[in-house]
N, C-alpha and C positions, 0 to 999 in steps of 0.2 A: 635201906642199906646203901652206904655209899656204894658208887661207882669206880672202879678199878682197873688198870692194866689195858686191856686192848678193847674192854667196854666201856670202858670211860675217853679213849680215845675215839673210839666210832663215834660216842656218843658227840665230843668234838666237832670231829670232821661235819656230821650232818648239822648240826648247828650252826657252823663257819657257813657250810653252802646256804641255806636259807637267810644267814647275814648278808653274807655280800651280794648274793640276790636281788635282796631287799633293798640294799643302800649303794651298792657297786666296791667295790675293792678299796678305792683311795678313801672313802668316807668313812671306812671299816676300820678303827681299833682295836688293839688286843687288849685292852682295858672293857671294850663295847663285847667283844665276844667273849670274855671272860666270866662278866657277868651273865649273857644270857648262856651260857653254859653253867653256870651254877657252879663255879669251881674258878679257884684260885688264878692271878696271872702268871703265880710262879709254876705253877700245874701244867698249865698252856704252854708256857715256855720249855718246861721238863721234856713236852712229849713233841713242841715245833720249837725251835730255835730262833723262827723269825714269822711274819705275817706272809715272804714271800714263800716262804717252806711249806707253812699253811695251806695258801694258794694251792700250789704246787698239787696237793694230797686234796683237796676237793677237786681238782680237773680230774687226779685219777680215780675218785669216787663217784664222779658225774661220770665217767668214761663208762665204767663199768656199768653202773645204773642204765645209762643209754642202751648201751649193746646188749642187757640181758632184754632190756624193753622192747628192743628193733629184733632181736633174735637174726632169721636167718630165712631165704625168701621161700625152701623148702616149708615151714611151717604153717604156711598161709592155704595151699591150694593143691590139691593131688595134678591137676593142670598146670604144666609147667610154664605156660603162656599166661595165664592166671595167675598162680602163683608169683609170678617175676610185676606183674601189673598191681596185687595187692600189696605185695611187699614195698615197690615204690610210692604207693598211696600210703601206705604205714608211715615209710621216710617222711615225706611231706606234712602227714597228720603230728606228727613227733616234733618236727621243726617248729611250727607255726605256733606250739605249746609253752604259754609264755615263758616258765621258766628256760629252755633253752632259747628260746631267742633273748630275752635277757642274758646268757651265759654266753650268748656267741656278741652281742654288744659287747661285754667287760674283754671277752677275748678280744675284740679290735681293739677296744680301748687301753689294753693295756700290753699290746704288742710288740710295742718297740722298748718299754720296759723288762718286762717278761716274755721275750719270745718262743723260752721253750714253752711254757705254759699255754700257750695262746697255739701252736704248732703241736702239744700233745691233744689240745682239744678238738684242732682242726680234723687231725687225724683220727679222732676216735668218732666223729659224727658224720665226717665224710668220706675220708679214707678208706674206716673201715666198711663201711658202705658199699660203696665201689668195688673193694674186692671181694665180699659176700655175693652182689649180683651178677660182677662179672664170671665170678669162678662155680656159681650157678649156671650161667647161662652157658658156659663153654661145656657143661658136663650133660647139660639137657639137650642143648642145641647142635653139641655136634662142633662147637665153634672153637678155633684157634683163638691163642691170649689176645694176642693185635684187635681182632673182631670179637671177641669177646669185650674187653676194652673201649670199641670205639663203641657197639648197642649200649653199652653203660652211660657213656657218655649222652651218645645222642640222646637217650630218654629221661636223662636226666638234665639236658638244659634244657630242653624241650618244654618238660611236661612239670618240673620239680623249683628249680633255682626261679624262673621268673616269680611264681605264687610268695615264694621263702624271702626273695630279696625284698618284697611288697610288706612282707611282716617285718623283717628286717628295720625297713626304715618308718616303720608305722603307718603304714599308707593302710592296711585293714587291720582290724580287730583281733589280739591274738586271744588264743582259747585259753579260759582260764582253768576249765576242769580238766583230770588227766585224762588223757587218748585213750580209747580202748580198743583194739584190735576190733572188737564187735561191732565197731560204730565207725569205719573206713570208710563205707561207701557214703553214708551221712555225711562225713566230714569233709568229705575231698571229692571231688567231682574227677571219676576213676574215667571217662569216658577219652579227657585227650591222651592220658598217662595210655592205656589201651593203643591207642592211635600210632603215638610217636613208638611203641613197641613194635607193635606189627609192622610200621615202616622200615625201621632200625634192622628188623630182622629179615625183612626182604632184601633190603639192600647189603645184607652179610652174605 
């Protein structure tokens, strides 16, 4: 049975993401996705108007995808110390997972063209990040937004961005199978992320 209406458009959208994935944005035609989407270029165009429109609608489908992935740092640990220390190893296990570091490459790359695109992305992997942990941490910890804010901070340049910016530029190996909450402590070495918390939160 053909594919219709707002299943034929998902069906789209996840197809576009695993295109430009693949090949990065500028490489990607709506001729090239047309076909591996099994449907027409007039179809493609019916339901995007443009390739930037496109774009546009796989950031807000990788957004979501992320955020149901990363969820929220209560679901990691009945220890709220724990809890805030798994969840940031979750972050980092997520980053380092080639599709998004691929996705956060085409977001630099294509930044100054598309800035909103590149600025909803930024905000959905990091952003929302940061306000998850910090607005965890001020409900657990007792802590005001400002120190709430700055523990996010610190533990996160600390213990998170150095490892990310290393995958970032290719300097180690990213992971090619998907992350699984199960396999955190396998995957990320949880010992300084711990560290830089419990400092963060002394000095709050």
């Amino acid at each position: 049975m053909a594919r219709r209406g707002d299943e034929l458009r998902d069906h789209i959208l996840f197809t576009a993401k695993n295109v430009f994935l693949e090949t990065g944005f500028e490489r990607t035609s709506m001729d090239q996705l047309a076909a591996r989407a099994e449907t027409s270029k007039r179809t493609l165009y019916a339901h995007f108007e443009s390739k930037d429109k496109l774009f546009l609608a796989v950031v807000e489908l990788v957004r979501k995808l992320y955020l149901d992935r990363l969820g929220t740092p209560g679901d990691y640990a009945e220890d709220a110390e724990e809890a805030a220390a798994l969840y940031c190893g979750r972050f980092l296990q997520t980053l380092l997972w080639e599709p998004t570091l691929r996705m956060c490459r085409m977001g630099i790359a294509e930044a100054e063209r598309l800035p909103e695109a590149s600025a909803r992305y930024h905000e959905a992997v990091f952003g929302s990040m940061h306000e998850r942990l910090a607005g965890f941490l001020g409900d657990r910890f007792g802590l005001g937004p400002a120190d709430a804010d700055r523990v996010t901070y610190d533990v996160v340049a600390r213990a998170v961005h150095p490892r990310f910016l290393r995958g970032l530029f290719g300097m180690e190996p990213m992971a090619t199978e998907r992350p699984e909450p199960a396999t955190i402590a396998a995957d990320v070495d949880l010992v300084p992320i711990r560290a830089a918390l419990a400092a963060a939160l002394a000095g709050s």
